[in-house]
C-alpha positions as CSV (number, residue, x, y, z in Angstrom):
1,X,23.8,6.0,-21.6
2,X,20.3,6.8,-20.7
3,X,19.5,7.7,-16.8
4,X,16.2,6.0,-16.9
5,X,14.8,2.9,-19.3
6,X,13.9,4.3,-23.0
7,X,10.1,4.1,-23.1
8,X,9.1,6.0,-26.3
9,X,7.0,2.5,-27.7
10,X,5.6,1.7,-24.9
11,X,4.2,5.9,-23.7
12,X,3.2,6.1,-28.0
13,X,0.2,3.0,-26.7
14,X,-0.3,5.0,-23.7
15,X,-0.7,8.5,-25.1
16,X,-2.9,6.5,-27.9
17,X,-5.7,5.9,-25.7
18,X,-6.3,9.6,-24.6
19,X,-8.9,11.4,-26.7
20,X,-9.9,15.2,-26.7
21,X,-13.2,14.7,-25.7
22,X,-13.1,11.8,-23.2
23,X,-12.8,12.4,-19.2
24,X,-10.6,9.7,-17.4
25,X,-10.9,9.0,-13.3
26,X,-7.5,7.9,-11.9
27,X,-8.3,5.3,-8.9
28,X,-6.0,4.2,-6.0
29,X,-6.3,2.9,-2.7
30,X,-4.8,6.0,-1.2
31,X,-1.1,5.7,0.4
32,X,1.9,8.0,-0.3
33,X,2.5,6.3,-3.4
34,X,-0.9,6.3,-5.2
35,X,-1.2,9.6,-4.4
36,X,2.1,10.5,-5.9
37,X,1.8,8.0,-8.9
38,X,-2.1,9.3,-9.4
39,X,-0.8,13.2,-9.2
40,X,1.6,11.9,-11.8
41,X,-0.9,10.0,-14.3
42,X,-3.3,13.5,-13.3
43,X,-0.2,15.4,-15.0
44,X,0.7,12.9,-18.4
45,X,-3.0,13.1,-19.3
46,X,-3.4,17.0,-19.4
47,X,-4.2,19.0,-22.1
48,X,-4.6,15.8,-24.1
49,X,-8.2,14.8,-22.5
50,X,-11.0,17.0,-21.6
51,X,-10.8,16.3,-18.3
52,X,-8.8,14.0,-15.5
53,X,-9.8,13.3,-12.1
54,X,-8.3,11.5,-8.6
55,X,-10.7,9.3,-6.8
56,X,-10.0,7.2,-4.0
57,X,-11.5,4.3,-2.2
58,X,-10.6,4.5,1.0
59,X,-10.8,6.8,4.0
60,X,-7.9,9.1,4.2
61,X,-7.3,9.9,8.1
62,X,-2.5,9.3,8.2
63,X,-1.5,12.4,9.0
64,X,1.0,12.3,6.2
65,X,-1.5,11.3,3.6
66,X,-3.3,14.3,4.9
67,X,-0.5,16.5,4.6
68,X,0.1,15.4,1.1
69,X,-3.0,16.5,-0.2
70,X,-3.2,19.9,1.6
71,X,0.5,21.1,1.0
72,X,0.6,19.5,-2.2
73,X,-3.3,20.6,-3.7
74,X,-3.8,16.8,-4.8
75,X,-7.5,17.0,-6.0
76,X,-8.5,13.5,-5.1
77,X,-12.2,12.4,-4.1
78,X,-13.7,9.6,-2.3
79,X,-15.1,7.2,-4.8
80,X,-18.4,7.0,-5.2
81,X,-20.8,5.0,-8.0
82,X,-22.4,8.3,-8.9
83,X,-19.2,9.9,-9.6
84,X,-17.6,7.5,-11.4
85,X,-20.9,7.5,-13.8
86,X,-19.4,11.0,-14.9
87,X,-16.3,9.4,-16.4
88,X,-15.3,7.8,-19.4
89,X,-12.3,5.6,-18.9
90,X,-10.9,4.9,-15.3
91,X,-7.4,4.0,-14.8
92,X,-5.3,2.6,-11.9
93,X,-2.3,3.3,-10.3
94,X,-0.7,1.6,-7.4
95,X,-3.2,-1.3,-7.5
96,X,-4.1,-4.5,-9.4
97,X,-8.1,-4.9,-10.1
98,X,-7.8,-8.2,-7.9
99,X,-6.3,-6.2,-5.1
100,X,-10.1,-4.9,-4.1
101,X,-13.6,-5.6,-4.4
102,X,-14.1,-1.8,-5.1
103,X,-12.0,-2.2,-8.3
104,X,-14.1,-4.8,-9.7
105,X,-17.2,-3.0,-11.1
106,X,-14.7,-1.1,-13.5
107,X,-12.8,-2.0,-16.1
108,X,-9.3,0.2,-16.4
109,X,-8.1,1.1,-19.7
110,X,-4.5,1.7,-17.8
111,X,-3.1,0.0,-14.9
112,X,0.2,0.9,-13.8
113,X,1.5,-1.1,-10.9
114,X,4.3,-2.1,-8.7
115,X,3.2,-5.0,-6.3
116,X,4.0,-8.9,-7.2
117,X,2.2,-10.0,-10.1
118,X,0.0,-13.2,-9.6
119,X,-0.5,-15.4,-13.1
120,X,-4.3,-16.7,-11.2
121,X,-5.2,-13.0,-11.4
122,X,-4.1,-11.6,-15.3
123,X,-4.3,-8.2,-16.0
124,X,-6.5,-7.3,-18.7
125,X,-6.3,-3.3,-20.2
126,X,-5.3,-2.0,-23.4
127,X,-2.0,-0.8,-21.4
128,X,-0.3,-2.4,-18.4
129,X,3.1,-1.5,-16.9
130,X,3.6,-3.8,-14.0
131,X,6.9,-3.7,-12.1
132,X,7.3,-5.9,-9.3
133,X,11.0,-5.5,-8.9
134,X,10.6,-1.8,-8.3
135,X,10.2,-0.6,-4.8
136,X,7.6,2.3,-5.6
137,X,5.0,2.8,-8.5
138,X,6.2,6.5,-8.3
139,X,9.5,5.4,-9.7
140,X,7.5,3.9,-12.7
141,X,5.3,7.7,-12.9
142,X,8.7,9.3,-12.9
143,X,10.5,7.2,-15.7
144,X,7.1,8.0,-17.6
145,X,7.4,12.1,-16.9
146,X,11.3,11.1,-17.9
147,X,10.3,9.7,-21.3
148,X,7.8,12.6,-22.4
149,X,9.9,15.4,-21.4
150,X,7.8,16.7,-18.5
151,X,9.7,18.1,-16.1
152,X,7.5,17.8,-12.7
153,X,7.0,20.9,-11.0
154,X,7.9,22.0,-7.0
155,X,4.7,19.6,-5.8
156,X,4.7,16.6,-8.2
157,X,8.2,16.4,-7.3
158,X,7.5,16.5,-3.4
159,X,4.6,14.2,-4.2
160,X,6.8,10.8,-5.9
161,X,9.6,11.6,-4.0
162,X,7.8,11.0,-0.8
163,X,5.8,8.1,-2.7
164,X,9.2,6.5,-3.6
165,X,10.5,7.0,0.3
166,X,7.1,5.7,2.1
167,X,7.0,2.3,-0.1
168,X,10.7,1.7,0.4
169,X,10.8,2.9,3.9
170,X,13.8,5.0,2.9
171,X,15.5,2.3,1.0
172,X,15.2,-0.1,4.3
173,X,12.6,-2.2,2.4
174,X,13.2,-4.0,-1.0
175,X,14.2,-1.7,-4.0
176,X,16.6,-1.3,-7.1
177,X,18.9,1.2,-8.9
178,X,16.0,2.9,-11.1
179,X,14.1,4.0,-7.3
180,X,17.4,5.3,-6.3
181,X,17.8,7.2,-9.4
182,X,14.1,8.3,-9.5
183,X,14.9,10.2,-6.3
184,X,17.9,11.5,-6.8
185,X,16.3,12.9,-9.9
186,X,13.2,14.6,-8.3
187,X,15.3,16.0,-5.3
188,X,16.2,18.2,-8.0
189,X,12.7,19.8,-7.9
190,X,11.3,19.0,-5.0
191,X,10.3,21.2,-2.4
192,X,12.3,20.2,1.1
193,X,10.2,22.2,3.6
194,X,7.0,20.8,2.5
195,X,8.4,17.1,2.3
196,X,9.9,17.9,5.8
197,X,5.7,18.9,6.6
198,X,4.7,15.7,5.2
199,X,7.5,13.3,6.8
200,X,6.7,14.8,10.5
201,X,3.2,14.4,10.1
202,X,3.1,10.7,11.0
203,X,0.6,10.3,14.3
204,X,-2.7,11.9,15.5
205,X,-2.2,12.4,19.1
206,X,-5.6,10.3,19.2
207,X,-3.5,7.5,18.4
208,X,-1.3,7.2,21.2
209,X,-3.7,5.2,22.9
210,X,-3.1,2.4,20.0
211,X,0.5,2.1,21.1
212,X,-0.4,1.4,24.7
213,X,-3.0,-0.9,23.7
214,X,-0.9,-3.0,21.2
215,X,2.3,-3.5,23.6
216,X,-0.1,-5.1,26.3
217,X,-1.5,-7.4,23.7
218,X,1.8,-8.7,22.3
219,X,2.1,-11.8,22.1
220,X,6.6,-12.9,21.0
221,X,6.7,-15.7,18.9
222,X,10.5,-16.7,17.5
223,X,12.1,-13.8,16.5
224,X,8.6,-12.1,15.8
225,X,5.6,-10.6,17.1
226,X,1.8,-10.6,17.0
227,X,-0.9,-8.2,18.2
228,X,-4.7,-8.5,17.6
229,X,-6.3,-4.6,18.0
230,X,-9.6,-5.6,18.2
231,X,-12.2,-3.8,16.1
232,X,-10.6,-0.3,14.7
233,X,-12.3,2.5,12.3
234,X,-9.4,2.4,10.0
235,X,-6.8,-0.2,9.1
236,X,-4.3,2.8,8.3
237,X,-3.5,2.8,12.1
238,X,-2.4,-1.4,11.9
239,X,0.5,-0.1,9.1
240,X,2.1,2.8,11.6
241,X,1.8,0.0,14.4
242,X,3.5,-2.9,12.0
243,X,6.0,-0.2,11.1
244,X,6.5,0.8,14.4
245,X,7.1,-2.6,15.7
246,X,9.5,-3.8,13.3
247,X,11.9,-0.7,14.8
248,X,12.4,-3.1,17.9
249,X,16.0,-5.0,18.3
250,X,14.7,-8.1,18.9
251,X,11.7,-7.9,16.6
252,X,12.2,-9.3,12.8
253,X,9.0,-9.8,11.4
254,X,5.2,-8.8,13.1
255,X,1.5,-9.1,12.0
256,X,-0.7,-6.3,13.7
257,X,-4.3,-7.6,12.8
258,X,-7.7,-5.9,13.8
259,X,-11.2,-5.8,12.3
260,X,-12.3,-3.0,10.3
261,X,-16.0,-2.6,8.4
262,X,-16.7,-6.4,8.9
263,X,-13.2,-7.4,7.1
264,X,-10.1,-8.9,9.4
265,X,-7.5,-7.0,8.2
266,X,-3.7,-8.4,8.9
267,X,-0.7,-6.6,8.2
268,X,3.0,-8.3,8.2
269,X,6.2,-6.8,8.0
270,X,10.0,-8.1,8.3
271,X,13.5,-7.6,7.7
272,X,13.4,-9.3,4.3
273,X,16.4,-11.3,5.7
274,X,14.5,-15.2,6.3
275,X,11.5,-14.7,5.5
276,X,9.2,-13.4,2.6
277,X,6.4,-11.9,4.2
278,X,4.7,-11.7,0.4
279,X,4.9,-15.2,0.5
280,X,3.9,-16.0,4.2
281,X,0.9,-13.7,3.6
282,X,-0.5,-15.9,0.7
283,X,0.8,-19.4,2.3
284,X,-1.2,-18.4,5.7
285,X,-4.8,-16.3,4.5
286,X,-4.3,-16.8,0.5
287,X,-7.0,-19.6,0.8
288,X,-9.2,-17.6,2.7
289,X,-8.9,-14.0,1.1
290,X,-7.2,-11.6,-0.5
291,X,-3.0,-11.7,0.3
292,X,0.1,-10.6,-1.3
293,X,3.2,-8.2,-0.8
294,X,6.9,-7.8,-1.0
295,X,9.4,-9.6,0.4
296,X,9.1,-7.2,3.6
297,X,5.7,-5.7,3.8
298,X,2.4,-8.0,3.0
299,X,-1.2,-7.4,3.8
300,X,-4.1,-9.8,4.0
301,X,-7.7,-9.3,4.0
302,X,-10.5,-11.9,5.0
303,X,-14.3,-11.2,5.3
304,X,-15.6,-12.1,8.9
305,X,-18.1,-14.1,7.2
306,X,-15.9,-16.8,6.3
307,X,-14.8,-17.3,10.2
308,X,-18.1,-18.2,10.5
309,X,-18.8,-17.0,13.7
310,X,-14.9,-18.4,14.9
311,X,-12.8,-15.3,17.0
312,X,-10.5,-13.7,14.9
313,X,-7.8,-13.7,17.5
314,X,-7.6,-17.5,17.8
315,X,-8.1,-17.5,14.2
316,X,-4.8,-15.8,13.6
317,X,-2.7,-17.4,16.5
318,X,-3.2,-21.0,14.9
319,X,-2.7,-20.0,11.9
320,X,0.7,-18.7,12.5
321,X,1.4,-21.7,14.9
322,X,0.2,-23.9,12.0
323,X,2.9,-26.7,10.9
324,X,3.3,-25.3,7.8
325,X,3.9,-21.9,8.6
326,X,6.9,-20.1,7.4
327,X,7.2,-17.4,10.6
328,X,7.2,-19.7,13.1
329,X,9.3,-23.2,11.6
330,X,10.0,-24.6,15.1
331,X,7.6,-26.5,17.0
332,X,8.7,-26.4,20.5
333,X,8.8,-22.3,19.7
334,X,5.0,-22.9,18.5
335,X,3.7,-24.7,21.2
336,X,5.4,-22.0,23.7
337,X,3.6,-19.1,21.6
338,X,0.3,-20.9,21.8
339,X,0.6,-21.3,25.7
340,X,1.2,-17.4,25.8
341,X,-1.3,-15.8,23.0
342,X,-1.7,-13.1,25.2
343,X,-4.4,-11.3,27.2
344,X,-7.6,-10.8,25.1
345,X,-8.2,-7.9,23.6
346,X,-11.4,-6.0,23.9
347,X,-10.7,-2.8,22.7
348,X,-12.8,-0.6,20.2
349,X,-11.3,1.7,18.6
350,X,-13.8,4.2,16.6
351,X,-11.8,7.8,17.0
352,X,-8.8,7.0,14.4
């Protein structure tokens, strides 16, 4: 019996599309898993192109993202429209071409993705590998190196085998057998001291300020909590703080929310026990922006513009005291979270 899915159709269209004398830029929105999965991609496309590059969208300040590109060498780039003009064909890994308005002004010849799949929002590329069910995109990557024979070396290893325990929160988050078996696999290869580098890089000392800041601005709702941070440089430091949060006993679900580059950035987490945070992310903010996710981490993005002028706090605290919202069902638990939303928050953060 195979150990992983038997791909060789499906990699014979992939390994189709790469040409000698064409240069391909892998995109991602930068997280342990794109940079794993792009690494990955980075490795199935040499020697058979003349050239394959990383480029990112976002700023990269998580420590562990950091960490990952200097112990690891990934060679990834901030995206810019003057070096993607350079390229050829652009793939995607990680990401959906809906999931950003950077994505949009290119059209991907590969997307390879592991995040719910919305039928408003089809994906159109002469080769798709969408997974939902799997808990990383770096298990998909790894089934891929699998297929073709490629054994990954010490830092491609390290790279998806951190991917594959950062999107599953070390299988505390939603996830099936093939993840499990993906990292069993590349523990084979991997180099420990430099994952043990990457896993204890998780906080600028900078940052401790955030965690101060968000535990006065909690506001409890049922089971659940909600802090606004204000304006912040980068929305990396609302996942640690949703992460964080959803370590406390009494805590099952949270949504940390706080403006970044003119965009009200919200991101939920829970236990995946009652509630699908995927779900609640596109019932509350999916008529208003951008919002999807599992069934225990979701993120939703709105422009500022369409508050029209409205606070962003009181914004978010009726929406999730809305009647028809699934994190807080009870109404005499609503009213009580409305009556308590909290002390205003006027911080600015701009050193993250």
């Amino acid at each position: 019996m195979a150990y992983f899915r038997q791909l060789e159709e499906k990699l014979a269209t992939l390994l189709s599309l790469f040409k000698k004398e064409e240069r391909w830029l892998i995109l991602m929105n930068a997280d342990p898993d794109a940079l794993g999965s792009a690494m990955a991609l980075k490795r199935i496309m040499a020697r058979r192109v003349k050239e394959a590059a990383i480029a990112q969208i976002n700023e990269i300040s998580r420590p562990d993202n950091l960490a990952m590109i200097k112990y690891l060498k990934i060679p990834t780039k901030l995206l810019k429209r003057r070096l993607a003009k350079g390229y050829d064909r652009f793939a995607l890994v990680d990401s959906q071409p809906h999931h950003n308005a950077a994505f949009k002004p290119y059209r991907f010849s590969v997307v390879i993705d592991h995040h719910p799949v919305k039928p408003e929002f089809p994906v159109d590329a002469p080769f798709v590998e969408l997974k939902p069910d799997y808990g990383a995109c770096s298990t998909i990557l790894t089934e891929f190196l699998y297929n073709l024979k490629i054994r990954p070396n010490p830092a491609l290893a390290t790279a998806l085998l951190y991917g594959i325990k950062s999107d599953t929160a070390s299988f505390e988050r939603g996830f099936v057998e093939t993840d499990v078996k993906a990292f069993r696999y590349l523990t084979k290869y991997s180099n420990q001291l430099f994952l043990k580098k990457i896993t204890r890089s998780e906080f600028h000392l900078s940052w401790l300020a955030y965690f101060s800041a968000a535990i006065q601005s909690m506001v409890t709702f049922d089971q659940g909590c909600f802090v606004f941070m204000g304006k912040v440089q980068n929305p990396d430091i609302l996942v640690i703080l949703a992460d964080f949060f959803l370590r406390v006993h009494e805590i099952s679900w949270n949504v940390i929310a706080g403006v970044s580059d003119k965009t009200l950035v919200i991101i939920l987490r829970g236990d995946g026990i009652k509630v699908d945070m995927g779900q609640a992310a596109s019932r509350l903010f999916g008529d208003i922006g951008s919002a999807g996710g599992h069934i225990g981490a979701a993120r939703a993005e709105i422009e500022m513009k369409r508050l029209e002028g409205g606070d962003p706090k009181e914004f978010l605290v009726d929406r999730l005291c809305a009647d028809h919202s699934p994190l807080c069902p009870d109404k005499k638990r609503r009213d009580g979270a409305r009556e308590k939303r909290g002390p205003a928050c006027t911080n600015t953060f701009l050193g993250a």
